[in-house]
C-alpha positions, 0 to 999 in steps of 0.5 A: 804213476805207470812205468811209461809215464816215468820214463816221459818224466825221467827221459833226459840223460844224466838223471840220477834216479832211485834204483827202483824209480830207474827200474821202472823208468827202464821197463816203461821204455822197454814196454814201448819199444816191444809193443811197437817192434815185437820182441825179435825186431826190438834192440838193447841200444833202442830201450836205453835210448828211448829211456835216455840212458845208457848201455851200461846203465840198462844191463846194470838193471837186466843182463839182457832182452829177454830178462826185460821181456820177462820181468814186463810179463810177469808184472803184466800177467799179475795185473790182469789176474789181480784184475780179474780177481777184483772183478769177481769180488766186487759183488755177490751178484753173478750176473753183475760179476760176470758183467765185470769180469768181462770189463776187467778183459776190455779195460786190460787191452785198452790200456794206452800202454799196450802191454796185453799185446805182449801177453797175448800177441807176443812173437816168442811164444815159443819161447819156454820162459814165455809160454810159461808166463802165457799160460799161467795168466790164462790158467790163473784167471780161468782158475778164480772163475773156477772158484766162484763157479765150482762154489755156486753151482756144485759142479764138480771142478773138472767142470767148472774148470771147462767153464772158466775156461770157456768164459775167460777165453771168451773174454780175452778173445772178443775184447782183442778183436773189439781193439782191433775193430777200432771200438767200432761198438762204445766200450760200455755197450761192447761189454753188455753184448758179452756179458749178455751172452756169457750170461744166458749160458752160465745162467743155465746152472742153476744155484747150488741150494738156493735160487738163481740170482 
């Protein structure tokens, strides 16, 4: 069960929860409320209304917003580099890897929760914690494309970072602007027109010491 449909499940006030279950039912809320308001626009009072639940109750679990903002980042940032990574391991064949990494991108933004809007369309960017956060899902993902590059190509890891960069920015940027079209292409077909075209680049560097796949 997600942390959004806990706190559908949880919504009524008074219930008594697991510290754990109202951690998440309380993230679940906080998530929504960001997503529809942005960070700057969001209050402390609508997260512990939405999640049915008191002030006292939410600062019980985090001293304030950005502390709820944080903690949304980093369980999000994780689930796409987990994401990614998956993708990667999934199969031996490099076109079909690079097929599923970009999957990984598209299937991260889809999801009804909207919490790809708070990694990367956050309104407090300029905020160190935030950045940091921002900038590592960026440079984790990009570094488990590195590996995969780096080992099957030979090159050197300055340039399958500059690589990895350029397919994980590709991803991230098309599959935003695929949402915001409103799915004007079926996600499956969305995806093969990326994949094709990562493809036809890194296809350009041949197999380190044996055939291209």
């Amino acid at each position: 069960m997600t942390a959004i449909e806990q706190t559908e499940a949880a919504r009524p006030r008074g219930t008594r929860l697991p510290r754990r279950a109202r951690r998440n039912q309380l993230l679940g809320a906080a998530q929504e409320v960001f997503v529809a308001q942005g960070y700057h626009a969001a209050a402390m009072d609508d997260i512990a209304e939405r999640a049915g639940v008191s002030k006292p109750v939410l600062y019980q679990h985090f001293p304030g917003k950005l502390d709820l903002y944080l903690a949304l980042l980093d369980q999000h940032c994780e689930a796409l580099i987990q994401s990614v990574r998956h993708a990667l391991a999934s199969t031996t064949d490099n076109k079909q890897r690079v097929r599923a990494t970009m999957d990984a991108y598209f299937a991260y933004v889809e999801d009804d929760g909207g919490a790809f809007r708070l990694v990367f369309e956050s309104d407090l960017t300029n905020e160190p914690a935030v950045r940091e956060r921002v900038d590592k899902v960026t440079n984790e993902c990009a570094e488990a494309i590195c590996d995969v590059i780096a080992e099957d190509t030979g090159l050197s890891r300055a340039e399958s970072m500059l690589l990895a960069s350029g397919l994980g920015g590709l991803a991230q940027v098309v599959a935003r602007s695929w949402l915001h079209s409103d799915r004007s292409v079926p996600r499956d077909e969305a995806v093969q027109l990326l994949a094709s075209l990562a493809w036809r680049g890194i296809a350009g560097f041949p197999l380190h010491g044996t055939e291209q796949h």
